[in-house]
N, CA, C and O atoms as a CHARMM CRD file, in Angstrom:
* protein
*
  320
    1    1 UNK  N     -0.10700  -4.89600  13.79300 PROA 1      0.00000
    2    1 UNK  CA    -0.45500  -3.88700  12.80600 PROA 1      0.00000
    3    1 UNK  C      0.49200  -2.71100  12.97300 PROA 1      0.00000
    4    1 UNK  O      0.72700  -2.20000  14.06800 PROA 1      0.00000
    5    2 UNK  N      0.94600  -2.37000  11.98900 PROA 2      0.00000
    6    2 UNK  CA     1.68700  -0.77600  11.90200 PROA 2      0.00000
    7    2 UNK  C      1.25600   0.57400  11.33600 PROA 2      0.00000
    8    2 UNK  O      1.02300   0.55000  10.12700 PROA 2      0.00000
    9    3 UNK  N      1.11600   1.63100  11.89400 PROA 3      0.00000
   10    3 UNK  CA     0.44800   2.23100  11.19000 PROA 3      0.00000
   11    3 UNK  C      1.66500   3.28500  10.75000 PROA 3      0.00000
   12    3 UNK  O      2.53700   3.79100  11.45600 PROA 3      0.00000
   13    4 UNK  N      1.44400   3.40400   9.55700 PROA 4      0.00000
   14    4 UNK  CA     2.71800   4.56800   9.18900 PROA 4      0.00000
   15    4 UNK  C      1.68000   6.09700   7.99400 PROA 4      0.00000
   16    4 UNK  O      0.49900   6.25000   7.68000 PROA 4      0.00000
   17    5 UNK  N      2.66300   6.69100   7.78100 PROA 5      0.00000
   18    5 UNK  CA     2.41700   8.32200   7.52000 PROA 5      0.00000
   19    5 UNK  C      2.85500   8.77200   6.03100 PROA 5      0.00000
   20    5 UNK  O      4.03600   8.99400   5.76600 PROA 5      0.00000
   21    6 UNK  N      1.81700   8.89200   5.07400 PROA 6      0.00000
   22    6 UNK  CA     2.38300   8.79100   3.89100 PROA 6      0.00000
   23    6 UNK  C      1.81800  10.59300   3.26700 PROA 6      0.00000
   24    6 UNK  O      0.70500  10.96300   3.64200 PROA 6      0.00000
   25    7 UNK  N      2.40700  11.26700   2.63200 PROA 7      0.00000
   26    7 UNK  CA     1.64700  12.17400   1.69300 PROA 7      0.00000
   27    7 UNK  C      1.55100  12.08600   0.13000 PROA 7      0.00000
   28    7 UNK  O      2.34000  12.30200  -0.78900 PROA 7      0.00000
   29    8 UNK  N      0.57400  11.78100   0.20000 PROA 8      0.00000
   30    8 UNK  CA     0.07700  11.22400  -0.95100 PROA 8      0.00000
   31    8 UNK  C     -0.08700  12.05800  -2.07200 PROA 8      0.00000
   32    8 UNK  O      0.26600  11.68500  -3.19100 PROA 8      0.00000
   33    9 UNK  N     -0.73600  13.46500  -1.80000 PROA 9      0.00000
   34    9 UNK  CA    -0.22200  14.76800  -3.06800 PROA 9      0.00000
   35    9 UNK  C      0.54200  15.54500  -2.23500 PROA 9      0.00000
   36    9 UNK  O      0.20900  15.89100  -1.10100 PROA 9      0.00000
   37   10 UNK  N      1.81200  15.88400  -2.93000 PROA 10     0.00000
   38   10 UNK  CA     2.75200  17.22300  -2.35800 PROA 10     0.00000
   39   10 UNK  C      2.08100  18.13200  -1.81000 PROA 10     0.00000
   40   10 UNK  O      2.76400  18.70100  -0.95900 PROA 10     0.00000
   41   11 UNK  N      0.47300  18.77100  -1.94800 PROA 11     0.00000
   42   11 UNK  CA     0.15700  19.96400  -0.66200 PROA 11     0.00000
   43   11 UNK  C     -0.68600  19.09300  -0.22700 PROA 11     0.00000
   44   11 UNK  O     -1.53100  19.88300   0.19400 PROA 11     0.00000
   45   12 UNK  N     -1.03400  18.25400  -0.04300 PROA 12     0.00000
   46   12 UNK  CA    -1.61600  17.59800   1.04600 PROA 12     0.00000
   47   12 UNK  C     -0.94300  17.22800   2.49600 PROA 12     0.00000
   48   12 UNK  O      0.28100  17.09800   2.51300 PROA 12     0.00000
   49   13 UNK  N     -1.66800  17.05600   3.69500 PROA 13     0.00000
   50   13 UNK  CA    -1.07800  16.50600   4.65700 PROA 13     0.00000
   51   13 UNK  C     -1.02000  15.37600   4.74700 PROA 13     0.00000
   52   13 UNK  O     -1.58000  14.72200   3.86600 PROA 13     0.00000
   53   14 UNK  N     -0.28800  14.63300   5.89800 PROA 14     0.00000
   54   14 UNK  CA     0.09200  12.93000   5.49500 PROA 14     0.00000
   55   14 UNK  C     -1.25800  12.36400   6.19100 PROA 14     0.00000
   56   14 UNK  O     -2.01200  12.87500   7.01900 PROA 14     0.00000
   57   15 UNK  N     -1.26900  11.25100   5.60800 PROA 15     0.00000
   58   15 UNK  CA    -2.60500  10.23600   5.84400 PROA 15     0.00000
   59   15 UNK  C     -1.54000   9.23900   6.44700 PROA 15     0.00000
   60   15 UNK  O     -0.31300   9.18000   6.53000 PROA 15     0.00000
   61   16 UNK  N     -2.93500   8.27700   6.93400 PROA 16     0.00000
   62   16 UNK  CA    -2.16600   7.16900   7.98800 PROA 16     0.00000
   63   16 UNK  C     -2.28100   6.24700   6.82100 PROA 16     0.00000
   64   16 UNK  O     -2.84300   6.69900   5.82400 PROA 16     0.00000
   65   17 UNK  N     -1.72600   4.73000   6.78700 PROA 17     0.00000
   66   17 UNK  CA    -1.75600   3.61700   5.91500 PROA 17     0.00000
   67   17 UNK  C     -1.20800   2.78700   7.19000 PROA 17     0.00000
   68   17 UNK  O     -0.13500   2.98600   7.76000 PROA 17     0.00000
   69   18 UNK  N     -2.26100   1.73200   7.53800 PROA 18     0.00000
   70   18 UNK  CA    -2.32200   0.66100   7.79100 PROA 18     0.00000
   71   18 UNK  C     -1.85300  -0.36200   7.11600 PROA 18     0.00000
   72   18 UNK  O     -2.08800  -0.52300   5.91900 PROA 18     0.00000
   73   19 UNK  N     -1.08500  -1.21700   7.88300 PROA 19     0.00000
   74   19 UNK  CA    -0.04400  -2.18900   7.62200 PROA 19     0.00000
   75   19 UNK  C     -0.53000  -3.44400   8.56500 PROA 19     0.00000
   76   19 UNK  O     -0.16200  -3.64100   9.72200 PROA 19     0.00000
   77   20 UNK  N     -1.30800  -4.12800   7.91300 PROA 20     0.00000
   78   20 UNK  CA    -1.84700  -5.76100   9.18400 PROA 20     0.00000
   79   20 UNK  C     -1.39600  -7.39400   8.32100 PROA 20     0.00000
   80   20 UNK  O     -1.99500  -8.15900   7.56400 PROA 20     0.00000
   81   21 UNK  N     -0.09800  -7.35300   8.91300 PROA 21     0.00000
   82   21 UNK  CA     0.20100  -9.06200   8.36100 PROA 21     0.00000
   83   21 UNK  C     -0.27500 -10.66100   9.08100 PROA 21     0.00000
   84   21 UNK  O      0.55800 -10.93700   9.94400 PROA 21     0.00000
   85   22 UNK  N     -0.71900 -11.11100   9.03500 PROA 22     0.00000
   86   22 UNK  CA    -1.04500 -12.42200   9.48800 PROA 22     0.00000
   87   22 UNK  C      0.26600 -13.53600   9.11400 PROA 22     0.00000
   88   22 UNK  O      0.49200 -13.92000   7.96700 PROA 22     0.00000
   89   23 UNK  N      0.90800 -13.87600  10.09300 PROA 23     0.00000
   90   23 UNK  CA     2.15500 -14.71500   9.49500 PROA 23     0.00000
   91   23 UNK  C      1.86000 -16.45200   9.60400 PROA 23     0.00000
   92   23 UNK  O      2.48000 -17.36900   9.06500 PROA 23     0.00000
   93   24 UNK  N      0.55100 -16.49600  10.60600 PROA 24     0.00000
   94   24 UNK  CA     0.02400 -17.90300  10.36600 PROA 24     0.00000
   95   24 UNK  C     -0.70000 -18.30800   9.02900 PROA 24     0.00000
   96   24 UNK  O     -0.88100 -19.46200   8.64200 PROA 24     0.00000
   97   25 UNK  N     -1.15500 -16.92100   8.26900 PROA 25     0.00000
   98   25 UNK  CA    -1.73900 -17.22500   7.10300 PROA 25     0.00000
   99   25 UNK  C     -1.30500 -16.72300   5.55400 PROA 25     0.00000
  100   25 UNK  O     -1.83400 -16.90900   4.45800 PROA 25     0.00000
  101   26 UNK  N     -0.17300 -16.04600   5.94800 PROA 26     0.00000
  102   26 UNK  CA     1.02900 -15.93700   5.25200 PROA 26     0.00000
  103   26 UNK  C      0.08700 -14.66100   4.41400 PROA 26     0.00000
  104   26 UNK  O      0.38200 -14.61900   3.22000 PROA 26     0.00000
  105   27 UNK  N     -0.84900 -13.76000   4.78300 PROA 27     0.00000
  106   27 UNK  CA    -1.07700 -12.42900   4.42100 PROA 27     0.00000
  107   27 UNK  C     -1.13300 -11.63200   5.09100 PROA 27     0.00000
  108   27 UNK  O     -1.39500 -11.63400   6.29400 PROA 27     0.00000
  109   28 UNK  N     -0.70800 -10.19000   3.88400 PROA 28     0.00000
  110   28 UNK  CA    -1.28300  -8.97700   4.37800 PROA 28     0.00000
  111   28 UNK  C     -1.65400  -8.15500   3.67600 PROA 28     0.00000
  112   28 UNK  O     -1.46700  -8.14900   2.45900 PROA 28     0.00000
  113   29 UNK  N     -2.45300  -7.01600   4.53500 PROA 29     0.00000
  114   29 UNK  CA    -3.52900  -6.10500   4.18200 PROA 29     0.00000
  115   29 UNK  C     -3.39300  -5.01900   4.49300 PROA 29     0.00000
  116   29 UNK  O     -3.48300  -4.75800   5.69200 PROA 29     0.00000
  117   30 UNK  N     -3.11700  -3.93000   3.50900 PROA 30     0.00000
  118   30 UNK  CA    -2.60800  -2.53100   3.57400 PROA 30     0.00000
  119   30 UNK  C     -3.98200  -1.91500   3.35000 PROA 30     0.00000
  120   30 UNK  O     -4.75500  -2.33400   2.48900 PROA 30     0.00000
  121   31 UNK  N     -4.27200  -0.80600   4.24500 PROA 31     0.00000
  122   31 UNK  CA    -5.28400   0.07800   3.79900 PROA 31     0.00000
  123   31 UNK  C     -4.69800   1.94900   3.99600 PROA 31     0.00000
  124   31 UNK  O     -3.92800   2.37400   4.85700 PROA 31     0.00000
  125   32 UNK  N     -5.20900   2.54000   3.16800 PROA 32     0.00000
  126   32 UNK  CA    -5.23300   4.03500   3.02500 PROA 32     0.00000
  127   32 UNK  C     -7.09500   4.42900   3.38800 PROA 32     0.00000
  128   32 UNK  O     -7.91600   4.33500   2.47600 PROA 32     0.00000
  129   33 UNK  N     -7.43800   4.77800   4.55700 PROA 33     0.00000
  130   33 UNK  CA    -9.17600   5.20300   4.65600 PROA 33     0.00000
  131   33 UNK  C     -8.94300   6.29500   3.83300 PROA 33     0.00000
  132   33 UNK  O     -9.84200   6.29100   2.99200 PROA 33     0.00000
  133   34 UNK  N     -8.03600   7.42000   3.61200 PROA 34     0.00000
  134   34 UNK  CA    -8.44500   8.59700   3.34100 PROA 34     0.00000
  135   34 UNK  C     -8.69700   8.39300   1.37900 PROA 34     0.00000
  136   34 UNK  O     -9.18600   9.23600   0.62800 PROA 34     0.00000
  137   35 UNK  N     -8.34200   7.46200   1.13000 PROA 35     0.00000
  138   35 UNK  CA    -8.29700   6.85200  -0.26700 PROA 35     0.00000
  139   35 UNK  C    -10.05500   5.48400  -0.76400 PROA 35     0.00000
  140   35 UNK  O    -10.74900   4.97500  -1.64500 PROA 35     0.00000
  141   36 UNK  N     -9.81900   5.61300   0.47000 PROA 36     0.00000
  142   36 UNK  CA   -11.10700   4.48900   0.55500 PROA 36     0.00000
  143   36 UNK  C    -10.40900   3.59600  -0.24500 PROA 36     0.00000
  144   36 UNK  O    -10.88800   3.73100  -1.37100 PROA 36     0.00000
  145   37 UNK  N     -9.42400   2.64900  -0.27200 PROA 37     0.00000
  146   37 UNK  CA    -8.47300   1.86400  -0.48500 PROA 37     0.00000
  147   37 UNK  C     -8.11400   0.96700   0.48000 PROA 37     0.00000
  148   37 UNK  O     -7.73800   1.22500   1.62300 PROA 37     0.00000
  149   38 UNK  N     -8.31900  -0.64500  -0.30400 PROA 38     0.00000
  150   38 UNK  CA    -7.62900  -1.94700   0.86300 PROA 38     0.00000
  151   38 UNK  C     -6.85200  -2.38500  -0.56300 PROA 38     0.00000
  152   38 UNK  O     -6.96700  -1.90400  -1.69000 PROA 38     0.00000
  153   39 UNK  N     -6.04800  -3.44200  -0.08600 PROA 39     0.00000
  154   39 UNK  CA    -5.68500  -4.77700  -1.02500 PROA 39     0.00000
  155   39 UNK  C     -5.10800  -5.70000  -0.17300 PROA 39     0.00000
  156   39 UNK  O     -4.23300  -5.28500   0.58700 PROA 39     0.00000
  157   40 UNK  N     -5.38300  -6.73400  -0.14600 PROA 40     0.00000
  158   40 UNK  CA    -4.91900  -8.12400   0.17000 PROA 40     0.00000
  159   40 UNK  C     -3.85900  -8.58100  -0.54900 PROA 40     0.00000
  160   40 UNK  O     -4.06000  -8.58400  -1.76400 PROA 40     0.00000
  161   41 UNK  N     -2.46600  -9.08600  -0.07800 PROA 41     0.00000
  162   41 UNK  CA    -1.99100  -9.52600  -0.71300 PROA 41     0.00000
  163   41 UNK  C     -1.17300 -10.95500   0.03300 PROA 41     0.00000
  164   41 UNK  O     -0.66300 -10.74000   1.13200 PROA 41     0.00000
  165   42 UNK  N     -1.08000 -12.02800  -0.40500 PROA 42     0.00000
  166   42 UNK  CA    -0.84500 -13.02300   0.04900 PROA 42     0.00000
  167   42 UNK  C      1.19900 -13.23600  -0.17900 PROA 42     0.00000
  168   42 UNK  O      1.91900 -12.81000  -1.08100 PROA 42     0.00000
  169   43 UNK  N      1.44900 -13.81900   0.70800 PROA 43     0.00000
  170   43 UNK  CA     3.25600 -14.06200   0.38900 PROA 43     0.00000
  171   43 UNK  C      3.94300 -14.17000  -0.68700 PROA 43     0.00000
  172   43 UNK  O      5.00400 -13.66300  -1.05200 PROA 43     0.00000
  173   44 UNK  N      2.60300 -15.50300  -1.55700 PROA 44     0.00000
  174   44 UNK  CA     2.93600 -15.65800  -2.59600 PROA 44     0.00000
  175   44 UNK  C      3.10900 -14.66800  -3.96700 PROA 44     0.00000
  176   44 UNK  O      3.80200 -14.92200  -4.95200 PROA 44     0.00000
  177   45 UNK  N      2.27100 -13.46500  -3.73500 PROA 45     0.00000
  178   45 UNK  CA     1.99800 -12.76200  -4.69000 PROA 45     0.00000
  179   45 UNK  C      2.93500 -11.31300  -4.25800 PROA 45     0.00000
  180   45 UNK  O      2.76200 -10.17900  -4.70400 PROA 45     0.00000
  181   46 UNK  N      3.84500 -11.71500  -3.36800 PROA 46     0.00000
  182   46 UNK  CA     4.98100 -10.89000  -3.34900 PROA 46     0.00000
  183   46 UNK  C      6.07900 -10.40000  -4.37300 PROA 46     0.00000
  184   46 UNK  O      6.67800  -9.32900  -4.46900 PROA 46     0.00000
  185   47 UNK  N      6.13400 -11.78900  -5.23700 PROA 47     0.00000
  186   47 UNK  CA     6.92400 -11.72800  -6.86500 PROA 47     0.00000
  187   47 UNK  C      6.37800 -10.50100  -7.18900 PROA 47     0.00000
  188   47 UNK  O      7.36300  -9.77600  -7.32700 PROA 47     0.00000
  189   48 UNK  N      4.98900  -9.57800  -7.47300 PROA 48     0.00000
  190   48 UNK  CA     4.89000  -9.03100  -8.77200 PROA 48     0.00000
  191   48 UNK  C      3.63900  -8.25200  -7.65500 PROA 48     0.00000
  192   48 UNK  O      2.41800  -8.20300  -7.80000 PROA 48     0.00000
  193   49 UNK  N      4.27600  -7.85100  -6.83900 PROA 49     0.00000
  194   49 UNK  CA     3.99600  -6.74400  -5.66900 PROA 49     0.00000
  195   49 UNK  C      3.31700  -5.39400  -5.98400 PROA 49     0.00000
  196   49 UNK  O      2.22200  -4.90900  -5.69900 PROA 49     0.00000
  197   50 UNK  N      4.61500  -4.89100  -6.82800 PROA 50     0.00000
  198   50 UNK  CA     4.84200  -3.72600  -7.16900 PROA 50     0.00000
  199   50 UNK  C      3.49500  -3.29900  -8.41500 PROA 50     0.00000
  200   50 UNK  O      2.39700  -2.74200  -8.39300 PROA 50     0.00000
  201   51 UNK  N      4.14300  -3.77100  -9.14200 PROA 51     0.00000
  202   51 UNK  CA     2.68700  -3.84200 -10.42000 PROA 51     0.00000
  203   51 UNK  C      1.48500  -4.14500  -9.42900 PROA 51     0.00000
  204   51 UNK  O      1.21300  -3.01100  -9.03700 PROA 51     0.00000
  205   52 UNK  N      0.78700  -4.83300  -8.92300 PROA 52     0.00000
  206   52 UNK  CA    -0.50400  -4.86900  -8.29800 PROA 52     0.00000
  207   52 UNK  C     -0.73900  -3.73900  -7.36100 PROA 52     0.00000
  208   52 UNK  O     -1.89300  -3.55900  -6.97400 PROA 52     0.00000
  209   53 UNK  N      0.04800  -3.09100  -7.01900 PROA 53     0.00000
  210   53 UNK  CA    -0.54100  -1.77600  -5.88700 PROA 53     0.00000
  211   53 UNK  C     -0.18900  -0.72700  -7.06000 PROA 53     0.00000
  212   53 UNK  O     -0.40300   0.46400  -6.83400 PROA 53     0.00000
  213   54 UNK  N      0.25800  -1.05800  -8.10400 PROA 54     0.00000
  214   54 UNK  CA     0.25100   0.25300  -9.18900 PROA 54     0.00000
  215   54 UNK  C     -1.10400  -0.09800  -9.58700 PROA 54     0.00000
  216   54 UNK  O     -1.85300   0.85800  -9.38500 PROA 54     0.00000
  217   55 UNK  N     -1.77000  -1.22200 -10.13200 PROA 55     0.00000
  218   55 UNK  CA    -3.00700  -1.59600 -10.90100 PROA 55     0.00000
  219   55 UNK  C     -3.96700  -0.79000  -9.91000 PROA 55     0.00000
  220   55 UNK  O     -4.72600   0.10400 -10.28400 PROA 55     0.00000
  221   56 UNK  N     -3.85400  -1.15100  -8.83300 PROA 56     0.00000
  222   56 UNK  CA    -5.01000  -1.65000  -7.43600 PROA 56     0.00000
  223   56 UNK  C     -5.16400   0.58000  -7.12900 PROA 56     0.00000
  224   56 UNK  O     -6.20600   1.23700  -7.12800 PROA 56     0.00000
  225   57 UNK  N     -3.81300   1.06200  -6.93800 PROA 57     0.00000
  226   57 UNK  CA    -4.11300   2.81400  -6.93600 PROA 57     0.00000
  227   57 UNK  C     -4.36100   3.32300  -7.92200 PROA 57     0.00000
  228   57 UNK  O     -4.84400   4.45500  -7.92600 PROA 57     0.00000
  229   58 UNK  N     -4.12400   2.68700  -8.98300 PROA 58     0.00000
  230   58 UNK  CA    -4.76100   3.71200 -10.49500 PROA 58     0.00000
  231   58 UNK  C     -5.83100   3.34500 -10.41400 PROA 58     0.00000
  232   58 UNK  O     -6.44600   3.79500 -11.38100 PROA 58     0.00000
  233   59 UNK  N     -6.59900   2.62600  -9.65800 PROA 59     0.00000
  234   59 UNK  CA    -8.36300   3.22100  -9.75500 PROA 59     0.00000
  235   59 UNK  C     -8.69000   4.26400  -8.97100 PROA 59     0.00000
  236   59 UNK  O     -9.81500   4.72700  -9.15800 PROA 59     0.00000
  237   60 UNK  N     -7.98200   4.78900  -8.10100 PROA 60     0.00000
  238   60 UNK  CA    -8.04300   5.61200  -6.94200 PROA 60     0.00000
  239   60 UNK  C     -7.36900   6.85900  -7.38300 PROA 60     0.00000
  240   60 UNK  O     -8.09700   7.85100  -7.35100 PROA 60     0.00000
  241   61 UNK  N     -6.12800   7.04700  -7.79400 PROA 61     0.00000
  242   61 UNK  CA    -5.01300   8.11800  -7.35800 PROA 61     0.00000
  243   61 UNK  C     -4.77300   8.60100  -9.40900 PROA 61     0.00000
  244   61 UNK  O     -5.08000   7.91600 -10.38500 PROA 61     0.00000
  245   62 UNK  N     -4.21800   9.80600  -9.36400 PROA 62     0.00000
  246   62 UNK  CA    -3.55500  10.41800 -10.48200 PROA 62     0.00000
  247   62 UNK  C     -2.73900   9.37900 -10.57100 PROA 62     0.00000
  248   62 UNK  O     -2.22400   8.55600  -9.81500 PROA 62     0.00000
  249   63 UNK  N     -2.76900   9.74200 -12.14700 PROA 63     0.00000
  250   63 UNK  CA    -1.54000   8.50200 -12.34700 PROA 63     0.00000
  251   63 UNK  C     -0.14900   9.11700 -11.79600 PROA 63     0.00000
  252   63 UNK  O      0.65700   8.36000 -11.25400 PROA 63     0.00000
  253   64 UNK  N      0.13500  10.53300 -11.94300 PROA 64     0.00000
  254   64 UNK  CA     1.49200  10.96900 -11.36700 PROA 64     0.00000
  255   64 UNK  C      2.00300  10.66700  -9.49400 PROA 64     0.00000
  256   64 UNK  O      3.02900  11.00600  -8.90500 PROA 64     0.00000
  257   65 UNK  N      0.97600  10.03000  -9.08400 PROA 65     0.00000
  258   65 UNK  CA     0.75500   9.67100  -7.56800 PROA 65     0.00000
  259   65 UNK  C      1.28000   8.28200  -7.54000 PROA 65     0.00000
  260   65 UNK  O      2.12900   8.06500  -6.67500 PROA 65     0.00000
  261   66 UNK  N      0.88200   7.12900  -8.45200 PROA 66     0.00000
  262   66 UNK  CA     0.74400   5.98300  -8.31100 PROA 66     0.00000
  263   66 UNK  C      1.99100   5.50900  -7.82000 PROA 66     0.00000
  264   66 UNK  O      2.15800   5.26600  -6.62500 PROA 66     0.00000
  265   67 UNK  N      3.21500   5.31100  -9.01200 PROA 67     0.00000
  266   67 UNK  CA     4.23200   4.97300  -8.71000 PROA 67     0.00000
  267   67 UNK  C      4.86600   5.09100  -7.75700 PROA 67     0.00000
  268   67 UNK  O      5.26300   4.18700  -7.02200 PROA 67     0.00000
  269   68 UNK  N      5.14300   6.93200  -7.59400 PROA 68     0.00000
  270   68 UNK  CA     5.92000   6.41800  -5.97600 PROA 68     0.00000
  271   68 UNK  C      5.70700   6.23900  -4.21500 PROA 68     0.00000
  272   68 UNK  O      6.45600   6.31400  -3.24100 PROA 68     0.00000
  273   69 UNK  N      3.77300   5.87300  -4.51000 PROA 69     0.00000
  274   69 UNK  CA     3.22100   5.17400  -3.36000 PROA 69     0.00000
  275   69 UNK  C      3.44300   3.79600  -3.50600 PROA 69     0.00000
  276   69 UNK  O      3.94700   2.97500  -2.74000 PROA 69     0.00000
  277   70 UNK  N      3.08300   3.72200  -4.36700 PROA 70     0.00000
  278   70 UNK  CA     3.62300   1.90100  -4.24600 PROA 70     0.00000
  279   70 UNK  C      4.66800   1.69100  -4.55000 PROA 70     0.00000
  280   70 UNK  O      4.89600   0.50000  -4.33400 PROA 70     0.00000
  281   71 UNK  N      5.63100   2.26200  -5.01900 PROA 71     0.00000
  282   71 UNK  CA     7.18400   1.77600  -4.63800 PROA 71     0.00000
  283   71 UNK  C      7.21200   1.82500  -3.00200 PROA 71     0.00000
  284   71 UNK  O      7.75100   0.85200  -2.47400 PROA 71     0.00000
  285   72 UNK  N      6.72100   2.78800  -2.17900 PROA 72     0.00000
  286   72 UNK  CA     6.75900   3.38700  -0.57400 PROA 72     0.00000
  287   72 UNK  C      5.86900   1.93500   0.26500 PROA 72     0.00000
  288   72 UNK  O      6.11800   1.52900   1.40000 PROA 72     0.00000
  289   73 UNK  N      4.85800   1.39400  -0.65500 PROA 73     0.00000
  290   73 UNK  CA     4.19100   0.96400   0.01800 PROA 73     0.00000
  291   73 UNK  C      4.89500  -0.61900  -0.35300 PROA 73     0.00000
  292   73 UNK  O      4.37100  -1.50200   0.32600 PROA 73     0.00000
  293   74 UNK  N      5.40500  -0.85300  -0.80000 PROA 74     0.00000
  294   74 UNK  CA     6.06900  -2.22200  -1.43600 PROA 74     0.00000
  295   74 UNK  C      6.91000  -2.47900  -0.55300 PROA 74     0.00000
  296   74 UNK  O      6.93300  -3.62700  -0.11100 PROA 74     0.00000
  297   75 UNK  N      7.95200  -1.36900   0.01800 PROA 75     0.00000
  298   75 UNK  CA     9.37000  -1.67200   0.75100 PROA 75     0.00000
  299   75 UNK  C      8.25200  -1.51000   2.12000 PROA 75     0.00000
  300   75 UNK  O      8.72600  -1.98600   3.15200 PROA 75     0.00000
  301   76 UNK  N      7.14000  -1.03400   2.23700 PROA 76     0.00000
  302   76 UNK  CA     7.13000  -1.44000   3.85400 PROA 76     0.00000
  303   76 UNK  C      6.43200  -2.60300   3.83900 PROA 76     0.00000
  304   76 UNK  O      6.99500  -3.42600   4.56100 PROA 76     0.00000
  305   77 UNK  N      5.30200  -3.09200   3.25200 PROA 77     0.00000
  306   77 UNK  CA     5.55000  -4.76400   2.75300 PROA 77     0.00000
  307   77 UNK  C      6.40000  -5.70900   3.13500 PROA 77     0.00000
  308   77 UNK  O      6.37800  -6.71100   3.84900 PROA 77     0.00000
  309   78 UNK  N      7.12300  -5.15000   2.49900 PROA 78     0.00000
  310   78 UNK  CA     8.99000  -6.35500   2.85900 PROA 78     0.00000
  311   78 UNK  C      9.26000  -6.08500   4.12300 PROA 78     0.00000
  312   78 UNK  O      9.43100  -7.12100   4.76600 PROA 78     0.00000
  313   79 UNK  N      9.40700  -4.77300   4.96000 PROA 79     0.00000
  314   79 UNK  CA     9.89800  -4.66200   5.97400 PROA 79     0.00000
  315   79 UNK  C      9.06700  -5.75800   6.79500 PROA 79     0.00000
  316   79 UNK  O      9.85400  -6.55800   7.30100 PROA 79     0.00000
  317   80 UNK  N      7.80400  -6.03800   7.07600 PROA 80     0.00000
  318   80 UNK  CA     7.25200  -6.20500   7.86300 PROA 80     0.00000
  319   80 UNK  C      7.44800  -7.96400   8.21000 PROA 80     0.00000
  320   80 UNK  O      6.86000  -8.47400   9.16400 PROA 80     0.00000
């Protein structure tokens, strides 16, 4: 698991986001607590990444927030 440091509104302070991949079961599972936010996402559904953590935070976040957390949260995805 990785835990990394995101700020999510410009005067806010950074929140943690959990990063837990399973590579025997070819997923992983990003959470934000301070968002009360998970999503599962499996290897396969890596194609079309980006759009699903935009869908999955616009129930949660301003829409002016969305995009460039999940662009942030997409490339650490891949990193992992």
């Amino acid at each position: 698991m990785k835990i990394r440091k995101v700020c999510i509104h410009p005067h806010s302070s950074q929140q943690n986001v959990y990063i837990y991949e399973n590579k025997k079961e070819q997923y992983i599972v990003v959470a934000i607590p301070y968002l009360e936010w998970s999503i599962y996402v499996t290897y396969d559904d890596f194609v079309h990444i980006e759009s699903r953590l935009q869908q999955s935070l616009a129930n949660v976040l301003e829409e002016e927030h969305v995009s460039p957390l999940a662009m942030k949260l997409a490339q650490w995805m891949r990193e992992m």
